[in-house]
C-alpha positions in Angstrom: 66.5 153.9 147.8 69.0 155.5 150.2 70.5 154.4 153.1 68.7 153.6 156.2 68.4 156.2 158.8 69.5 155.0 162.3 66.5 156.0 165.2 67.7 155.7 168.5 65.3 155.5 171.2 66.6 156.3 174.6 64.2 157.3 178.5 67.5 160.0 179.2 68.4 162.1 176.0 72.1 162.8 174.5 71.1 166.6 176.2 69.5 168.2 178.5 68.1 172.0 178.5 68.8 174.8 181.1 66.5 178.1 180.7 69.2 181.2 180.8 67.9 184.1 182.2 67.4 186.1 179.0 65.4 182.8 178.5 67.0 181.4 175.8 68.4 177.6 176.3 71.5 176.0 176.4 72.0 172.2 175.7 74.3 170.2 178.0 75.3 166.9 177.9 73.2 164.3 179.3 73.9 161.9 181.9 74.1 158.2 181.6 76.4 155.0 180.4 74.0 155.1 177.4 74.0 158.2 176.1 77.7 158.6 176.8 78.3 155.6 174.7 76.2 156.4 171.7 76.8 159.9 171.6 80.3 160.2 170.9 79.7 157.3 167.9 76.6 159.2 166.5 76.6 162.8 166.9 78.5 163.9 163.7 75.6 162.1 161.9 73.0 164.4 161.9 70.9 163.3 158.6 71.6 159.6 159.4 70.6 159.7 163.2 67.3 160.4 164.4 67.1 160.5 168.7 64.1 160.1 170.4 64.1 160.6 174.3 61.9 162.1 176.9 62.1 165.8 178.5 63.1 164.8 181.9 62.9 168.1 183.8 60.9 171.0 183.5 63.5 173.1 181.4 63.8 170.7 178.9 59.9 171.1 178.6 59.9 174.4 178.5 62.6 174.2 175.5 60.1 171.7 173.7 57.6 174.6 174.1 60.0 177.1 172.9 61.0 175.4 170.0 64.5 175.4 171.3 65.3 171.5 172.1 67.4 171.1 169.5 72.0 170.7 169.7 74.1 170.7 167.6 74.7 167.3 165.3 71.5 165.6 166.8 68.2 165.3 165.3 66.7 165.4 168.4 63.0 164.9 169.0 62.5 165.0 172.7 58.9 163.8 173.9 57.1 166.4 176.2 55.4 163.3 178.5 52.6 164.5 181.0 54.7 164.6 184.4 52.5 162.4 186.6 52.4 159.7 184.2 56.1 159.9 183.5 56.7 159.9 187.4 54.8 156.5 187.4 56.3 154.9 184.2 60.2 155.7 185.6 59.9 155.6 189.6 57.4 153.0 190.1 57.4 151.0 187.4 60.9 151.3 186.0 62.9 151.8 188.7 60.6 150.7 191.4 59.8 146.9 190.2 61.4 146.0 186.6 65.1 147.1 188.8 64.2 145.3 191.3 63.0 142.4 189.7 66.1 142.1 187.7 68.5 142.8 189.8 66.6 140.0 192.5 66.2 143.2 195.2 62.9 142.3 196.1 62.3 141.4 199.9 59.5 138.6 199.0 58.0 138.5 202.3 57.3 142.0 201.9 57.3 143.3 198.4 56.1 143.5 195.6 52.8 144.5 196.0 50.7 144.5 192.7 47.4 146.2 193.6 45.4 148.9 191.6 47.8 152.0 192.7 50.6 149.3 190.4 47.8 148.8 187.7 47.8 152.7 187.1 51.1 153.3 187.1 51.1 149.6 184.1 49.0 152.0 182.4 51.2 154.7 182.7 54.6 152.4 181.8 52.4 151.5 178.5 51.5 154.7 177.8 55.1 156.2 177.6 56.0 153.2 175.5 53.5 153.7 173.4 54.2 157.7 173.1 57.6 156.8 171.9 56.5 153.8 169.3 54.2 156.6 168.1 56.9 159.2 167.7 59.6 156.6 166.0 56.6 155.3 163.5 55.2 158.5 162.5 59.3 160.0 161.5 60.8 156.7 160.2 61.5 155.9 156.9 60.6 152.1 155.4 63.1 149.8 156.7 64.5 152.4 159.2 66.8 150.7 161.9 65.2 151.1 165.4 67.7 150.8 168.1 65.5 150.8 171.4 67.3 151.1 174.5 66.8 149.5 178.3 64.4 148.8 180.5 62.7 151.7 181.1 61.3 151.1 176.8 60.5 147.3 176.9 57.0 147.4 175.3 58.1 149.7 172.4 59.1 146.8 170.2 55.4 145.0 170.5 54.2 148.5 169.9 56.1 149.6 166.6 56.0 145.9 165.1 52.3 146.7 165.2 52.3 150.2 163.6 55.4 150.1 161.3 55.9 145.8 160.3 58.6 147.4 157.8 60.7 148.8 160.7 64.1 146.8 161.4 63.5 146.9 165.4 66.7 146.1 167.9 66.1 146.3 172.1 69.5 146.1 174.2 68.6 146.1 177.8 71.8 147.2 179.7 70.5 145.8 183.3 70.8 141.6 184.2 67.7 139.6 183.3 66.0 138.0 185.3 65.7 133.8 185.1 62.2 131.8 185.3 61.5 131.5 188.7 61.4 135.8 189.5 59.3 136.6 186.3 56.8 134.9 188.1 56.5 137.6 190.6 55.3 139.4 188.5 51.5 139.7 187.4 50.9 136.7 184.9 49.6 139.9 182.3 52.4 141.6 182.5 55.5 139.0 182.6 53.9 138.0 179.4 53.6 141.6 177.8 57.4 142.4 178.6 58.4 139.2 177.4 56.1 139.1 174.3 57.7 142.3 173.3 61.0 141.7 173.8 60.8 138.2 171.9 59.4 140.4 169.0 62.4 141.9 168.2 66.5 140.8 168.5 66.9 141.4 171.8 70.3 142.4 173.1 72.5 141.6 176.5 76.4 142.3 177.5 76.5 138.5 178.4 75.2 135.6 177.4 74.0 134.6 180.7 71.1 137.1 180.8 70.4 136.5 177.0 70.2 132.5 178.3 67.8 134.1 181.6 65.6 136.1 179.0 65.3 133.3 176.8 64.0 130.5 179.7 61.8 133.3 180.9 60.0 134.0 178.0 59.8 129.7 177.6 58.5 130.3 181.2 55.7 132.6 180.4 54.8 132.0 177.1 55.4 128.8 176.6 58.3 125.9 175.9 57.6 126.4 171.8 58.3 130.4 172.3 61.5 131.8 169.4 63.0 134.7 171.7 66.0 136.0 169.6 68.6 137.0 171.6 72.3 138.0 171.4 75.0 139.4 173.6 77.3 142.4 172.6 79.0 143.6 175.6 80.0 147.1 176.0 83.5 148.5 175.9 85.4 152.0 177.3 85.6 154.6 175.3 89.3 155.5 176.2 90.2 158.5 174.5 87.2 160.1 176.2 88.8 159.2 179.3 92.0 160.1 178.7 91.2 163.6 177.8 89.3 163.3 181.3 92.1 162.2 183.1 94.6 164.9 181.1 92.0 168.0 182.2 93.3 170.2 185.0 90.5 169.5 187.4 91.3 165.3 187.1 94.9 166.8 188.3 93.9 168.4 190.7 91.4 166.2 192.0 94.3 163.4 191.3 96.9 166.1 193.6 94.3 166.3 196.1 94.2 162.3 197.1 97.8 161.7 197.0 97.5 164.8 199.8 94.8 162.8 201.7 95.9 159.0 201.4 99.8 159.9 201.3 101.7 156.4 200.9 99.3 154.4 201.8 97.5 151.5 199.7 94.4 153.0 198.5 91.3 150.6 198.0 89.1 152.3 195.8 85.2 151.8 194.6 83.3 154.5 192.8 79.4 153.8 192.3 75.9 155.2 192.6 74.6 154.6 196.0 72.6 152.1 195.1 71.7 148.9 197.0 72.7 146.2 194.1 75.7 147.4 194.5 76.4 146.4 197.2 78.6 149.0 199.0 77.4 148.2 202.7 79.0 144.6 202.3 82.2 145.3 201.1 82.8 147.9 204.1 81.6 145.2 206.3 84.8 142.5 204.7 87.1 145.7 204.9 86.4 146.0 208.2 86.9 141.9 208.8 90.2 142.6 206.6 91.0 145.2 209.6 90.4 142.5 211.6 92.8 139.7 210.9 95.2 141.9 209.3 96.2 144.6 212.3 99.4 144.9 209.9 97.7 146.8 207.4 96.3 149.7 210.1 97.7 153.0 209.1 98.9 151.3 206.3 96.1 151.4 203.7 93.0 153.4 203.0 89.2 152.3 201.6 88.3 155.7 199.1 84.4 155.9 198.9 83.8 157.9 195.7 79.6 157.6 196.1 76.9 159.6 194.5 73.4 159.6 195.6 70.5 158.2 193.1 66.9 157.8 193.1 66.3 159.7 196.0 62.5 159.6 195.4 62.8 156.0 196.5 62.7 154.9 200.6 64.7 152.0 199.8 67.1 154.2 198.3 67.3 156.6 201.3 67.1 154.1 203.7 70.1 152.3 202.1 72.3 155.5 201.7 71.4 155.6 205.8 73.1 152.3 205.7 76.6 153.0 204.0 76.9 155.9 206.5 76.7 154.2 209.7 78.7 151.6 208.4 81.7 154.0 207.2 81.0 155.8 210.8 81.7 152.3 212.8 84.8 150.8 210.8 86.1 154.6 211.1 84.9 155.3 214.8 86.6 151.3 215.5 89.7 151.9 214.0 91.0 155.0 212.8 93.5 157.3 214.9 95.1 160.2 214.6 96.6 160.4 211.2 94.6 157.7 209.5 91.0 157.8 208.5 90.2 154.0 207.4 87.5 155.3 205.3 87.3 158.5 202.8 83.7 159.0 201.6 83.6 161.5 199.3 79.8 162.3 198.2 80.5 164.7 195.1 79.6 163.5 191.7 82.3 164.3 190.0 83.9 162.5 186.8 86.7 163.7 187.3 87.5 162.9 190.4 86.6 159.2 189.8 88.6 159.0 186.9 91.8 160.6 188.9 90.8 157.9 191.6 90.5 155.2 189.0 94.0 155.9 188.1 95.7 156.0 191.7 94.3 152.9 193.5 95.8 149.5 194.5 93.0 147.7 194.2 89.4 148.5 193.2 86.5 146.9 194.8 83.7 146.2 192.4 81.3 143.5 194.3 77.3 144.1 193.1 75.1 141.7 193.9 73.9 141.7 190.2 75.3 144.1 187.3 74.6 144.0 183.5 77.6 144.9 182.9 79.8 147.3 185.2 82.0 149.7 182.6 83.8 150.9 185.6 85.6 147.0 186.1 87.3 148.0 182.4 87.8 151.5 182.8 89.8 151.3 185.8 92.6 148.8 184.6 93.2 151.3 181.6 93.2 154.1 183.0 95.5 153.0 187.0 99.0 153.7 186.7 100.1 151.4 189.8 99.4 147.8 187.9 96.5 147.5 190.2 94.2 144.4 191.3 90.7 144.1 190.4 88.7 142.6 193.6 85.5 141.7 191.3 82.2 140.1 191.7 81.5 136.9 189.5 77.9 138.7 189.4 79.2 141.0 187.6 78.3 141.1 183.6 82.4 142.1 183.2 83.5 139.2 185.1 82.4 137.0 182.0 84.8 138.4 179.9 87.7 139.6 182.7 88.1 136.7 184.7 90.6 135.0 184.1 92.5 138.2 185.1 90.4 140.0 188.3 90.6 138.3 192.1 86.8 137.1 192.6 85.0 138.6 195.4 81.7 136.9 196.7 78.9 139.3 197.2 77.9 138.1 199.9 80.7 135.9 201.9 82.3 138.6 204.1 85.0 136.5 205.3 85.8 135.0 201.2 85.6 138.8 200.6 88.1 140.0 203.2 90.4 137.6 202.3 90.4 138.7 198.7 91.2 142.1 199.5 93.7 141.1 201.7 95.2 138.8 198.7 94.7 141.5 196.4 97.1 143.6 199.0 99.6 141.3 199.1 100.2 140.5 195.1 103.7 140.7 195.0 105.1 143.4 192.4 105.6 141.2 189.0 102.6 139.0 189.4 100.7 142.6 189.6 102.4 143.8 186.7 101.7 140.4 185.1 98.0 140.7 185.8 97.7 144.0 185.1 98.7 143.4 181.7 96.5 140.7 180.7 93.3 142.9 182.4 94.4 145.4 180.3 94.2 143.6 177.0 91.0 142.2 178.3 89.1 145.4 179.3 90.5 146.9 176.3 89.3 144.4 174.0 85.6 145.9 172.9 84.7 149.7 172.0 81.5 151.2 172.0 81.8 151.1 168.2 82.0 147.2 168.2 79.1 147.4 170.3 76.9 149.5 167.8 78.2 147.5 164.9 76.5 144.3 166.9 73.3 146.0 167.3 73.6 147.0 163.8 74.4 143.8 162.3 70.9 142.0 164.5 68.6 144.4 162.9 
């Protein structure tokens, strides 16, 4: 017998299609912290790796009907889902309650709300689940290694342990868990299908703390006696990736660009998905106390906004991007002057312009009110060239492992935050160089390969 084949099982796939107009198709790369991890580590293994994702937009269908979803160094078998019941496994479902849930967004008095419009959509989460437990079981070889990714694919473990018992199953969910108490807001059925499933199988987390929340959940809901095998493998940069970003002519020019609009000023920097964990309306509220008590630092450093918008199918999600506006709008209306714009927003989603960012500030903001991980708390201290401070939350999956080196931010104290920035500012030169070094070693200290070799070694 052969080696085991590797089956990834991923909602976004390492490629996505676009129709040309002589209609033949051309494969991009997808987006996402998963996909860019794996890819790099798995795409010269064509006959060892099998991918399974789902055709996201209507191209990538239309490529699955063509017969032309296919790239090179991927064996790539991308599931043509009915629309609808995709819409209702990732927006309502997915993003709309198991994100919410985890990441503790919920407004209780208000939401959730699990009434028959939620029990269809259930149906619908199950059925994509089960489409892609189906798919895996019907390709895999005996004793296959199935590494199932996030939370969008919880129930795929129960599903293939019943089809394919020979299957060696890992799930790595990439979002915080939630503890006890909030996978009780959930319906009673359901807290204990994801958590049945999940125990099923290793299950995989970048800290310990959510493997320790996933296992007293699944106590919680199926009882005190319950084995839920769990391990954490935290995810590291992939650094020559970036630094062949950060070498390409549009990160120097996006890099020339900034030192035109922020001059010699301190830059405080944050680059995220506008996105309500994280947070971003909070830590322009303790810039703006930092503006405050500090009217030494007016014209003297600037906040750099690098924002992309996400899940705009969502209210919450529009309603919050409404949110960081007005708030950039008052602190900028407040304060600024001629010659000095306390806050840049820049809106474009562009890489490279992040990663040029990540290498010019002074001190990056990273402050969610929950985060699996956070991959941009360890890119930025390898890739900044000006030894600078990392302001970052303790709910943060990275602080875990970067702690001893980061200033802490509270999430939620504006005054403990402003004060941190405005310690983070004021770090004279060697202890910056000091800590800089030590973050360095520390966000430097995992690859994506160590990561896959952990799944690897659970299955």
């Amino acid at each position: 017998m052969g080696q085991p084949r590797i089956v990834v099982a991923t909602h976004r796939g390492p490629f996505r299609f676009t129709q040309e107009s002589d209609g033949t198709f051309s494969a991009h790369q997808g987006a996402g912290g998963v996909v860019s991890a794996l890819g790099p580590l798995l795409r010269d293994h064509s006959e060892e790796v099998r991918w399974v994702a789902a055709a996201i937009t209507d191209d990538d269908r239309a490529a699955i009907h063509a017969g032309a979803a296919q790239a090179d160094g991927v064996d790539l078998d991308l599931l043509d889902l009915d629309p609808n019941v995709h819409r209702m496994h990732y927006e309502l479902v997915s993003n709309g309650v198991l994100w919410f849930l985890h990441h503790g967004l919920f407004d209780l008095v208000r939401r959730p709300r699990f009434d028959a419009r939620f029990r269809e959509a259930w149906d619908a989460y199950c059925d994509v689940n089960r489409t892609f437990a189906t798919s895996i079981a019907a390709a895999a070889d005996d004793d296959d290694i199935v590494l199932v990714q996030d939370y969008q694919l919880c129930m795929v473990p129960q599903y293939l342990r019943a089809e394919r018992p020979d299957l060696r199953v890992v799930h790595f969910t990439h979002i915080p868990f939630c503890g006890p108490n909030s996978i009780r807001v959930l319906p009673d059925d359901v807290s204990r299908a994801l958590c049945g499933s999940l125990a099923s199988a290793p299950a995989g987390f970048h800290t310990a703390r959510w493997g320790r929340a996933f296992e007293a959940s699944t106590r919680e809901v199926l009882g005190n006696d319950t084995a839920a095998p769990w391990f954490a493998a935290s995810l590291g940069p992939d650094l020559p990736s970036l630094e062949n970003v950060a070498a390409s002519p549009e990160a120097r020019a996006s890099a020339a660009q900034l030192e035109d609009e922020v001059g010699d000023c301190f830059v405080v920097l944050r680059t995220d998905r506008v996105e309500p964990s994280k947070n971003i309306v909070r830590g322009f509220l303790a810039y703006e106390r930092l503006l405050e008590t500090r009217p030494d630092l007016l014209g003297r450093v600037v906040f750099v906004a690098m924002l992309y918008m996400s899940r705009e199918g969502l209210p919450e999600y529009l309603a919050y991007g409404n949110e960081v506006e007005q708030a950039i709008a008052r602190v900028n209306d407040r304060f600024g002057r001629d010659g000095w714009t306390p806050i840049i927003l820049d809106l474009r989603d562009d890489f490279a312009r992040s990663v040029a960012g990540l290498q010019r500030y002074d001190v990056l903001l990273v402050n969610p009110l929950k985060d699996g991980l956070n991959l941009v708390a360890k890119e930025g201290p390898l890739l900044n060239q000006r030894n600078g401070v990392v302001c970052l939350s303790p709910e943060a999956g990275a602080y875990d492992e970067l702690g001893p080196a980061v200033e802490r931010i509270h999430p939620y104290d504006i005054e403990q935050g402003a004060a941190a920035l405005g310690t983070a500012l004021s770090v004279t030169p060697e202890e910056r160089a000091e800590r800089a070094n030590r973050l360095r070693a520390l966000a430097g200290a995992r690859t994506p390969a160590d990561w896959l070799r952990d799944l690897l070694a659970h299955a």
